[in-house]
N, C-alpha and C positions, 0 to 999 in steps of 0.2 A: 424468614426462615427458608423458603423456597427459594425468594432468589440464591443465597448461599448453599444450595445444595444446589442448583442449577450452575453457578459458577464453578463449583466442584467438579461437577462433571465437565465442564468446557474446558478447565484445566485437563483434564487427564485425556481427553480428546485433543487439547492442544499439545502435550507431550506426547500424542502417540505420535500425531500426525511430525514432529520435531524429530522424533526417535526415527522413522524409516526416511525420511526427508535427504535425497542423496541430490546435491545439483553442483553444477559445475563454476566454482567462483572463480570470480575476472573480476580486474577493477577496469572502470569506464569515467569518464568526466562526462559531463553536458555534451562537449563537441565530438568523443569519440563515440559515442551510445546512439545507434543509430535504430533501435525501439527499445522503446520507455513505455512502461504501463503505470500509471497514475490510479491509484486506489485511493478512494476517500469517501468524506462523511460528505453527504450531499442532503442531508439535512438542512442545512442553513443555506437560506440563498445566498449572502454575500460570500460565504466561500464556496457554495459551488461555480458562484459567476465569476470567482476569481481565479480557479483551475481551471475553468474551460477557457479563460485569457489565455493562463498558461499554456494550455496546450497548443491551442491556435497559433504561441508566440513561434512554440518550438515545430510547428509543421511545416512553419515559412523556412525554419531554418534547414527541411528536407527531412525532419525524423520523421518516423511512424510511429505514431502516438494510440496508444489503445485507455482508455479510459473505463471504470468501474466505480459507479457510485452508489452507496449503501444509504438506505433511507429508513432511519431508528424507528420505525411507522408503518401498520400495516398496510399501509396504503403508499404508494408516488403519489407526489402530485400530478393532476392534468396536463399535460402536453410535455412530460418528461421523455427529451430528444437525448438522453444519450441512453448507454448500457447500466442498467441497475437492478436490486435487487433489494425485498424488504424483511422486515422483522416476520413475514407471513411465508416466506420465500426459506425461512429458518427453522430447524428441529425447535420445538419448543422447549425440550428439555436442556438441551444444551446451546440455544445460538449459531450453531454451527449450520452454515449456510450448505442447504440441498439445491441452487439453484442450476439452471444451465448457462446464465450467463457468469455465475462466481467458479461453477465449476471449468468452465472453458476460457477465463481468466487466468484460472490457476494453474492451467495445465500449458501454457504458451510460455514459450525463454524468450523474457525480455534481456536484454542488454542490462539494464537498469529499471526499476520497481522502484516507487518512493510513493509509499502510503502516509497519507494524512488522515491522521486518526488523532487531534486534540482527544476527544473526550473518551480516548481508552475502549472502544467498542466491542465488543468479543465477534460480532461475524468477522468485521473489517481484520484482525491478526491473526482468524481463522484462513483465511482466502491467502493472508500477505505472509502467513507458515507455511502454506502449501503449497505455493507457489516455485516454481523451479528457475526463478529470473538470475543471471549471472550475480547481479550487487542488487542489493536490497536498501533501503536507507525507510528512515521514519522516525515519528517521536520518541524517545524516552521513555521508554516503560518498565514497568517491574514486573510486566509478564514474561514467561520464557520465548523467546523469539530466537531466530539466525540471520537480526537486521547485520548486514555489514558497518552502517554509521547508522548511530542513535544521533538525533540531535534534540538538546536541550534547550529548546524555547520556551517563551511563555508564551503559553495558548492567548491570553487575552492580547496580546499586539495580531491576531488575526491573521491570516494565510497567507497576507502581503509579506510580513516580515518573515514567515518559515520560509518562502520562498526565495527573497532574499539569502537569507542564511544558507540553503541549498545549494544558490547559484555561487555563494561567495566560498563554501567547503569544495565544491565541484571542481572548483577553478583552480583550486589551490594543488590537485593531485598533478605529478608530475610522473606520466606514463615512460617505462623506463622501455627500451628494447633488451636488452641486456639481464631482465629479471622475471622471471615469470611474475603475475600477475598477485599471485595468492602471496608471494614474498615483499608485496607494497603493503 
């Protein structure tokens, strides 16, 4: 019972925050997005160890990578070296993250934002709604968002293959000069 009234409210917190939400869409591929901010569940080792692959892959290739991982847990674990924030770092009535490091995530224009959220989080599409990054991208959901690509994976093939899929939809956008951005 609590929790559905606590998601009730995260809902109307997430449309408020949807409702004044003004940012400037561009589409970007992998090679033109030159900062990416990387939102995710960093709960699980195997996929935190698997984005911060990722991002190391893409810093070789000269991006600026800003990184935010949310840990479903009042607590991080010991020796957590990147930017996060936890279930204690959260309004307990709604989820919605009071932190300095979700709030100063959210307030930076990425190029491209691409949250991994398998398990549906409410901080993580709290941060990745209010966020003002040109193109947004993420999993599938049936909550209100303004991801520009939803993609439809299954969470059990694991963060290898969202990322695949990522790099393989990225690649596919063919950046026009001729058309503004918001008409791709």
């Amino acid at each position: 019972m609590l929790d559905q009234f606590r998601h009730a409210l995260f809902l109307k917190a997430l449309r408020r925050v949807l409702g004044v939400q003004k940012r400037n869409r561009k589409t970007y591929t992998l090679e033109s997005a030159k900062s990416i901010g990387l939102l995710f569940d960093a709960s699980d080792d195997t996929y935190r160890s698997e984005l911060l692959e990722l991002s190391r892959s893409l810093e070789k290739k000269g991006k600026k990578i800003h990184l935010l991982g949310f840990f479903n847990s009042k607590l991080a674990p010991e020796g957590t070296q990147t930017p996060h924030f936890t279930l204690k770092n959260c309004r307990w009535w709604t989820r919605v993250p009071n932190s300095e490091p979700a709030t100063a995530f959210a307030a930076q224009t990425f190029d491209l934002l691409v949250c991994f959220n398998p398990n549906n989080l409410d901080p993580l599409h709290h941060v990745a709604a209010s966020s003002k990054a040109m193109m947004k991208m993420g999993y599938a959901t049936g909550l209100p968002n303004d991801y520009d690509i939803l993609m439809d994976t299954s969470t059990k093939k694991g963060p290898r293959h969202f990322i695949e899929q990522l790099e393989i939809y990225l690649d596919k956008i063919v950046l026009s000069k001729h058309e503004p951005a918001g008409a791709l």
